[in-house]
N, C-alpha and C positions, 0 to 999 in steps of 0.2 A: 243857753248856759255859757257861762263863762269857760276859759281853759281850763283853769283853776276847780271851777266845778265838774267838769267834766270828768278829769282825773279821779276828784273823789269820789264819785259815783262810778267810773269805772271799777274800782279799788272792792266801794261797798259790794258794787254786783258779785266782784270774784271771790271776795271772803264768804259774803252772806251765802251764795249757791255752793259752795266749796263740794261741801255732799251731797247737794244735787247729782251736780256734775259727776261727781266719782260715782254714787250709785248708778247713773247712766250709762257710763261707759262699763264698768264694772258688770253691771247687769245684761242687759236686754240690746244695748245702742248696737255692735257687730254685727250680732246675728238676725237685727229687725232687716239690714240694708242688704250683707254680705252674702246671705244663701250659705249653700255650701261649697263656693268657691266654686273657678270655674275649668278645672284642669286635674282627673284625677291622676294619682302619684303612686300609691302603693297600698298593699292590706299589710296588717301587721296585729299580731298577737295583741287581745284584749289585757287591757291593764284599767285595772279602779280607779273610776273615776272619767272613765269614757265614755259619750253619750253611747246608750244602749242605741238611739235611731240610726249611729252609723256602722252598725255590724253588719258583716256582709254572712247571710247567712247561705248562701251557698259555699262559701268559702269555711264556712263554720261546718256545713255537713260533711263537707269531702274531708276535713282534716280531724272533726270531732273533739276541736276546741274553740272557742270563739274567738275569732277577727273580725276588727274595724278594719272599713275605709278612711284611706286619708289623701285629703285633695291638696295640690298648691292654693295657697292663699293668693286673692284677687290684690291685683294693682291698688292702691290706696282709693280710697272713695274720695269723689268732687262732691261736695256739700255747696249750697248756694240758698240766699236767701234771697226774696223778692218781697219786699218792705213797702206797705207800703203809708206814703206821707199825707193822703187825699185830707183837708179839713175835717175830715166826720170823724178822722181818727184824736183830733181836741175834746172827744166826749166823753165825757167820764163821771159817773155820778155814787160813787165807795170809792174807795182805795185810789185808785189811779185810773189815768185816762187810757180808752184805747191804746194809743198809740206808744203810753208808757210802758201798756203791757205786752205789747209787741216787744219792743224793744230789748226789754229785760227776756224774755222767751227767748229772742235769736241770741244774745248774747250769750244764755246759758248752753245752750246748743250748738254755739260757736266755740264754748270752750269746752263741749264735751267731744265736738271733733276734733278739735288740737291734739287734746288728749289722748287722743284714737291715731293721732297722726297723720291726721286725712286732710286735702286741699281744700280753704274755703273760699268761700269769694260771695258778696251781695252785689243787687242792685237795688234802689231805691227808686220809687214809683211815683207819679201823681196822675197828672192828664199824658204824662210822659216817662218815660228813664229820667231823672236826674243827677244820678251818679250812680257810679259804675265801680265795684272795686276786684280787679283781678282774682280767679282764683292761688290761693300758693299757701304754703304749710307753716308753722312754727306759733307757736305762743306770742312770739312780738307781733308776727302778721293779724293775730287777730284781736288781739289787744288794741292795735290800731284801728283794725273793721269797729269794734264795739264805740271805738270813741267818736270816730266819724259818724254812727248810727245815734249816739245821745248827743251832739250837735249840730247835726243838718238841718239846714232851714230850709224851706224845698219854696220855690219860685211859684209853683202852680195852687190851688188849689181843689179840684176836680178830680176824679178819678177815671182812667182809662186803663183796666186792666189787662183788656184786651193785646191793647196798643204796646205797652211793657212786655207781653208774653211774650208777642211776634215779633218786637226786638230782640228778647233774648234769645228766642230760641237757634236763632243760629252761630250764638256766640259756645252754646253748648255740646262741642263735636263731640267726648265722649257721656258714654250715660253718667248719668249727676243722681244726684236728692235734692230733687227741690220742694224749699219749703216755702212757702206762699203765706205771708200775717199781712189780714188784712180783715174789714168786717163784710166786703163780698157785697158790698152793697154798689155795683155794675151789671151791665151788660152786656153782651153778643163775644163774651171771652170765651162762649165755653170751648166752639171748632180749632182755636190754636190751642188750649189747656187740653182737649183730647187728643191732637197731634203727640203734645210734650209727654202726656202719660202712657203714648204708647213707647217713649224711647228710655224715656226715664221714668224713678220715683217720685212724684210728683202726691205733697203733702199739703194739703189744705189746712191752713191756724187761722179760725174764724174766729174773731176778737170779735165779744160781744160787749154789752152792757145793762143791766136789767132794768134800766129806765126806757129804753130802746123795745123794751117787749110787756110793759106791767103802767101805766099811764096811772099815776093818784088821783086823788076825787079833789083838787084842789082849785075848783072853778073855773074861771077863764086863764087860761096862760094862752100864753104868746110863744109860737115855738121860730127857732128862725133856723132855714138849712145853712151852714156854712158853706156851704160844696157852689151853690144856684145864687145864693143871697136873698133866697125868699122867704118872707114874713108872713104866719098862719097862724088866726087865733080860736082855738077849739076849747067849748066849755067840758071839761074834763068830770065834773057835775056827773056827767048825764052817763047814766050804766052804758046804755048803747056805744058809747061816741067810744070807752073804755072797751068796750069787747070787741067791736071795732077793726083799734088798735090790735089789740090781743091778738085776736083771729088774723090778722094780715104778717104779723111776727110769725106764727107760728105758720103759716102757708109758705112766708120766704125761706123758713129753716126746712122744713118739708123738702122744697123745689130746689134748693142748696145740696142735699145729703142724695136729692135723686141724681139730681146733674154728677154730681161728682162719682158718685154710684157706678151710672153709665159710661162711666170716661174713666173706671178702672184708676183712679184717684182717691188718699184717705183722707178722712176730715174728722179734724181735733178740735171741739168748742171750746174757748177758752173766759173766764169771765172776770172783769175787769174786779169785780169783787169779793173773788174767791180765790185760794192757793192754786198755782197753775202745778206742783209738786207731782201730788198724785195723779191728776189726768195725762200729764205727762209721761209718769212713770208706767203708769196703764196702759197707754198707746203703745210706747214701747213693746210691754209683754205681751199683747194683745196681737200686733203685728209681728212678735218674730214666731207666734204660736202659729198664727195663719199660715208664713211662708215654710210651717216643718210638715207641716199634713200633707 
């Protein structure tokens, strides 16, 4: 992209998600990360409109009216994004490419942190880190993150996600949210990603694509990997060669949601050809329901 375009698609992303964004922050985004703070302060006589989960009902028996807990609110959250640029994310077969839809994802989640007032900061990935951008607060800081993320051009094309984890992770001295967009199609990351997800939130955004899992009957084609630079031509004809396919998608999505399972990490499938809105907005409600039980 040009400057010139860059800007405008910056522009479109922040108009078009507008209410995304406010419904995120608005809703679910605080309480999915923040718990219930981390330093209790005082009880104090129930007033409408308080969650009922924070009455303290011993406090409630001895005086025989109801009192809430109320805690100090936590330090601002570090949000960070771990992007990544590998060639397989050039694939795209509806709407947009992986990698567009990465893009747009961190962006709107970059400005629903702003909005929250919380520090961001990315990294961008390939066989390596290839840029890095501090964590720090304000609508211009991240205005700038979004523009750097819709024109990097990344040097590598390979994926090492491993390799990116274990550099960042000791850039990350307090606990973070880390959100990881990427289609996870690496190996042997998981022992640093179980490290991370023990200190931090550590959020898996599998960027999918439904040509990647659903092969047409459209005879011989030629598939070539961008990542290796290898050329393979499979009769797509043939039911088997199709189910195949099928069955090996659905084994790596499997082995994805268990690994991540094990390693106390969340994972949001996201699809290049559907609204990422409401999975979005579900994740949210989904995890701040988990962290009140």
């Amino acid at each position: 992209m040009t400057p010139d375009e860059v800007t405008r698609e910056v522009r479109r992303i922040e108009i078009t998600t507008r209410h995304l964004v406010r419904d995120i922050v608005a809703g679910e985004y605080s309480s999915a990360f923040r718990g219930r703070g981390v330093e209790f302060a005082e009880v104090r006589e129930y007033q409408p409109g308080d969650d009922v989960r924070t009455i303290d009902w011993n406090v409630t028996a001895r005086l025989g009216s109801a009192y809430v807990k109320r805690y100090l609110e936590e330090r601002e959250l570090t949000v960070v994004f771990l992007v990544d640029f590998s060639a397989s994310g050039r694939f795209g077969s509806r709407v947009r490419t992986k990698g567009e839809l990465g893009a747009e994802v961190a962006a709107v989640l970059a400005l629903a942190a702003a909005r929250n007032n919380d520090r961001v900061g990315a990294a961008f990935f390939t066989d390596r880190i290839e840029h890095h951008i501090a964590p720090a607060k304000g609508r211009r800081h991240v205005l700038r993150l979004i523009s750097e993320l819709l024109a990097f051009e990344p040097a590598g094309t390979g994926t090492d996600l491993g390799a990116a984890l274990a550099e960042l992770e000791p850039t990350l001295r307090r606990r973070a949210v880390l959100f990881i967009l990427s289609d996870f199609m690496a190996a042997g990351y998981e022992p640093v990603l179980g490290r991370l997800a023990r200190r931090h939130d550590v959020v898996a955004l599998q960027l999918v694509d439904p040509r990647e899992r659903a092969l047409p009957a459209a005879g011989l084609v030629t598939l070539w990997d961008p990542e290796s630079g290898a050329w393979r031509r499979i009769d797509t004809s043939d039911a088997a060669v199709r189910a195949w396919f099928a069955r090996r998608s659905e084994e790596f999505d499997r082995g994805l949601e268990r690994g991540l399972r094990e390693r106390n990490a969340d994972l949001l499938r996201l699809e290049t050809g559907r609204s990422y809105a409401e999975p979005l907005l579900s994740f949210f409600r989904r995890r701040e329901r988990m962290l009140w039980r």
